[in-house]
N, C-alpha and C positions, 0 to 999 in steps of 0.2 A: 373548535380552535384550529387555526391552519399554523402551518409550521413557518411560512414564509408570509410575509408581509405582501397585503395588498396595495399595489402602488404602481405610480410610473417611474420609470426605470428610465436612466439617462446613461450607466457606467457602461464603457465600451472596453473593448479591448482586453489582454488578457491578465491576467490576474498578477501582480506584484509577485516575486518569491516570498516574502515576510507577512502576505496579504492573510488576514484571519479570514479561515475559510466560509466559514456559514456570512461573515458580513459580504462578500464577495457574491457567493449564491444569492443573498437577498438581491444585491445590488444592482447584477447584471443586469443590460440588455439585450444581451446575444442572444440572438434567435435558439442557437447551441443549451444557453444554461437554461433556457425557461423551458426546454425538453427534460432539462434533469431534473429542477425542480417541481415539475409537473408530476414525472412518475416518483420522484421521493414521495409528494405531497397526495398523490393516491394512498401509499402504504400508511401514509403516518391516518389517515380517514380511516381507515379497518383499525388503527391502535385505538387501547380503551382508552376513555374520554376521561377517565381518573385518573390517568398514567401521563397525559399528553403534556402538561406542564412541565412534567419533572425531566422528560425525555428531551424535549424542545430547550430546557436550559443546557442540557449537557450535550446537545448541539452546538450550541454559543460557547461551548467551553472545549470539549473538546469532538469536534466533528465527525470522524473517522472513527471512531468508539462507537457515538450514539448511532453513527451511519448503520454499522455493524449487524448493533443489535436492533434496527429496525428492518434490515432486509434477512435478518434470520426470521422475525417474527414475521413477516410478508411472505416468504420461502414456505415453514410451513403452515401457516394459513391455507398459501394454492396446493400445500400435499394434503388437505383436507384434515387437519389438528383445530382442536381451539387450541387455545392458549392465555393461561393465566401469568399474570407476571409479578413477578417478584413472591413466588409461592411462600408460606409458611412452612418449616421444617422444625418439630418436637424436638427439644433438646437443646436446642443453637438460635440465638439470636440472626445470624447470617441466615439471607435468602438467595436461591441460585436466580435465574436471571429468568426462565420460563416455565411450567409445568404444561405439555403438552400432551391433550388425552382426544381418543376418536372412540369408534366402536369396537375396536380391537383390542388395544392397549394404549398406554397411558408413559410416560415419563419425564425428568427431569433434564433441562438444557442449561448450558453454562457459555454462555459466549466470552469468547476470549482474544482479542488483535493482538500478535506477535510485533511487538517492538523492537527492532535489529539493535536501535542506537542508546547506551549508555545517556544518564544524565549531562556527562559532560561532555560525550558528545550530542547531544541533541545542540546545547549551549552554541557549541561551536557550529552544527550547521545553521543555525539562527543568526552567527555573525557574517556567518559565510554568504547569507542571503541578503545579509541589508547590503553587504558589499555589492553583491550580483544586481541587488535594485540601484547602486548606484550606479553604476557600472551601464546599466539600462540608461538611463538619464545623460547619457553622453550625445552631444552630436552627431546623429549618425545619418545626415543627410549624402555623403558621397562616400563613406566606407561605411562597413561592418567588421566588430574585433570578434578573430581567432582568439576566444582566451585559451590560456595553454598550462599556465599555474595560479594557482591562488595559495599562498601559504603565511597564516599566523604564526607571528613572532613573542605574541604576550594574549592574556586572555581580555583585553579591553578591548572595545569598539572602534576601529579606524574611521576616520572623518570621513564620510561619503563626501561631503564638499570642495574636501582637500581631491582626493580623487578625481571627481567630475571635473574641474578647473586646470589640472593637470592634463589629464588626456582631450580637452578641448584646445587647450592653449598647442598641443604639439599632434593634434590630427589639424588643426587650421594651417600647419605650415605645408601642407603635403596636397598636391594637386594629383587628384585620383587621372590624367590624364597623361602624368609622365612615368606608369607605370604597365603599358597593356605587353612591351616586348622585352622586360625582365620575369612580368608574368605567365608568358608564355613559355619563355625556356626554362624556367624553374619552379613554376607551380605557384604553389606558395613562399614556399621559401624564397623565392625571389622577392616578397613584397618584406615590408619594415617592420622592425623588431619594437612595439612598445612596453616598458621598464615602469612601474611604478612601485616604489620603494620606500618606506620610511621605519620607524622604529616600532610598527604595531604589525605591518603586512607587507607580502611583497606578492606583483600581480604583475604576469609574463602576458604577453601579448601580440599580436602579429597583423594590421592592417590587411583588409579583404575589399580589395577594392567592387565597387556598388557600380553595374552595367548602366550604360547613361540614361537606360530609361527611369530607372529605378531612384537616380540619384535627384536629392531636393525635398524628399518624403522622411517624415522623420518617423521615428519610432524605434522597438527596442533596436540596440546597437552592438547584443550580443550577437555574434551569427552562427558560431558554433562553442561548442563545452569538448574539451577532454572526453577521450572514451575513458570506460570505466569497467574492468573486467576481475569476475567474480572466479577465484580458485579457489576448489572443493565447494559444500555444503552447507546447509545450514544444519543437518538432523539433528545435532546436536540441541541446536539453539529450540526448537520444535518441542523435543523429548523434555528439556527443563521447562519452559513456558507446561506444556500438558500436567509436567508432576504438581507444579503450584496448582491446581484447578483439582486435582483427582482425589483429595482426602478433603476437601473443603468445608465437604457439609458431612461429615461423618458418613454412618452406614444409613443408607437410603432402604428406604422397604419396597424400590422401584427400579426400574434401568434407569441409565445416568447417561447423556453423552456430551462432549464438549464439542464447540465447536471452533474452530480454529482460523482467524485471517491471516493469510504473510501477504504482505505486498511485495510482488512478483510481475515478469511480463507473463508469465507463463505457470502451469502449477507441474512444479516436478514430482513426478509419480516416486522414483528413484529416492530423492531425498523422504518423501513422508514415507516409504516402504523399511527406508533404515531409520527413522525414528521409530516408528511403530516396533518394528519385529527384531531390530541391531542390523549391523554389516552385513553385507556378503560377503560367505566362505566360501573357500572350495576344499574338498578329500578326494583322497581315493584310496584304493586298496591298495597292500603292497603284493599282494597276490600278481604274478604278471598273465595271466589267464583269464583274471576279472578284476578289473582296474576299478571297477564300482563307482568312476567318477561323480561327483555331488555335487550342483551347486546349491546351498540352504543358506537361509535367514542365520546369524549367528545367536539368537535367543539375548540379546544384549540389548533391547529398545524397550520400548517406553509398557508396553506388551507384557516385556519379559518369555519365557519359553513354558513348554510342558512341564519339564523340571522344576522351573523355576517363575510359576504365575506369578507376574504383578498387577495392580490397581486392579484389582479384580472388580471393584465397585463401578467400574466406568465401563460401559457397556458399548462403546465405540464412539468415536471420532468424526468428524465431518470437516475436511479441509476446503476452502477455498481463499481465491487472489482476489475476488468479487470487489469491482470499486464504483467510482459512477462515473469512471471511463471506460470500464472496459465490460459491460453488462449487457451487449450486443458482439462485443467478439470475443474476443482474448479471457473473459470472464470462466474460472474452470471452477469447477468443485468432485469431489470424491467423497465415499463414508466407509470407512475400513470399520468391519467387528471385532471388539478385541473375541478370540478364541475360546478366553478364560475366565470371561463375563459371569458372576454371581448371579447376572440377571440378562441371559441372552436377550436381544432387542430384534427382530424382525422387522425389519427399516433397510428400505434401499433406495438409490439414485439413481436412476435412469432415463432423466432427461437434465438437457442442457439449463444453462442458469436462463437465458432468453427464452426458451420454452417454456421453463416451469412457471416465470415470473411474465410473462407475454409480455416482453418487450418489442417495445414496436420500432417499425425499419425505420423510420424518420429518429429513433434515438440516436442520437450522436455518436460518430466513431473515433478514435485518436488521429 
């Protein structure tokens, strides 16, 4: 069974916001995806042949999950594990997601994707994208829009129609040539404010005028998004997703480790170091002779301290951002020990995810 359809392939260009991801991967013809689909569709060949149905639907359902849990199970495959899946466990109807055993030892995997967004936010970026796909679909032969706000008024669907018709009807009155020496001394702000407004959404906008080579070619008509800046951490978020997973399957007669996706550009050591172990403190002595200054883990994470073991049954962690865009760079992983492990595990990482997994230089980059 292959994961992707054997076919020819006409769809160009890049993927809708609202686009279902796996129909998308099928679809493509960019030289780019039939690189990713190639090395998924290696991994899914090593999955077992009695698995491949079930895994291949909950691709079509939900992608990122199943992606997940096929590049754990490819992962260690190449650290030299078999791997049975969806093991049996005495006691409990629930089965963890792998049992992985070699000549050494043997244990249990649970994969896990960190989900940042609420139900209803999810809801909401789903409207937010049919907008954004509308918002694509605008004439954007002699400008490109600055978007600058998008903000829901009510939880219903605004008329993409209404929108495209609007912002067509008043980028046609503007001749991208009577703007290069307000653009010059003002930047952007010198070019024109568009407003779109009604009783569901309101969408801020700013005309970027299109260099005369460029201009007459259509396509999307976003040019740029809002930046979007992240204060403080998620550890939090990390330590409660981990606690759901750690008592799952009761008491294991094995090591247990979970393993963990956040999507990330980058994988912060910092944030999984305070979910694992708590904050950083600092002491010292009141001694002024010897100041003893400290800085320690506060014993307040997902770990817990010496004092005070927790999930002892989970034998350590494995974090990575791992996506199928960034598994030739930006792609990071870590495996922290919990200390307090019932069942120490003797398991390390020390090769890169492109190493471990041979990805090849023609894999695509962002």
């Amino acid at each position: 069974m292959l994961l992707f359809d054997k076919k020819e392939r006409t769809l160009q260009g890049p993927a809708d916001y609202n686009a279902d991801t796996y129909t998308y991967y099928n679809d493509s013809a960019r030289i780019d995806m039939a690189c990713v689909r190639n090395q998924i569709e290696t991994w899914f060949a090593i999955y077992p042949e009695d698995e491949k149905e079930e895994l291949k639907s909950r691709f079509k359902a939900t992608f990122n999950f199943a992606f997940f849990e096929l590049f754990i199970f490819a992962l260690f495959t190449k650290l030299g594990y078999s791997l049975e899946v969806h093991p049996e466990i005495s006691g409990t109807n629930k089965r963890p997601d792998y049992f992985a055993r070699n000549d050494k030892h043997s244990f249990y995997i649970e994969v896990k994707c960190l989900t940042m967004l609420s139900q209803n936010e999810q809801s909401l970026e789903r409207r937010k994208n049919a907008v954004l796909d509308a918002i694509n679909k605008i004439d954007a032969s002699n400008f490109l829009l600055k978007l600058e706000e998008i903000s829901f008024k009510e939880s219903s669907q605004p008329s993409g129609k209404d929108i495209i018709r609007f912002f067509n009807n008043r980028i046609s009155s503007y001749n991208p040539d009577n703007f290069p020496e307000s653009l010059m001394r003002h930047r952007f702000d010198g070019m024109p404010e568009i407003v779109y407004e009604d009783d569901k959404v309101l969408i801020k906008t700013k005309l970027l005028r299109k260099s005369p080579a460029h201009r007459g070619t259509k396509g999307r008509s976003i040019g740029t998004h809002p930046s979007v800046t992240q204060i403080g951490n998620d550890s939090e978020d990390i330590r409660d997703s981990l606690e759901t997973k750690a008592t799952r399957y009761g008491h294991l007669n094995a090591p247990y480790i979970i393993c963990l996706n956040k999507q990330s550009v980058g994988l912060d050591v910092i944030e999984v170091q305070e979910a694992l172990y708590g904050s950083l403190q600092f002491s010292w002595s009141d001694n002024p002779d010897n100041r003893d200054e400290k800085t320690e883990f506060a014993g307040n994470g997902f770990f817990g301290s010496k004092q005070n073991p927790k999930f002892t049954r989970v034998s350590g962690v494995y974090f990575t951002n791992a996506n199928t865009a960034n598994l030739a760079t930006t792609g990071e992983h870590v495996f922290r020990h919990n200390p307090f492990a019932k069942y120490p595990l003797d398991f390390k990482i020390d090769k890169s995810i492109k190493e471990l997994l041979d990805i090849g230089e023609t894999y695509p980059s962002p």
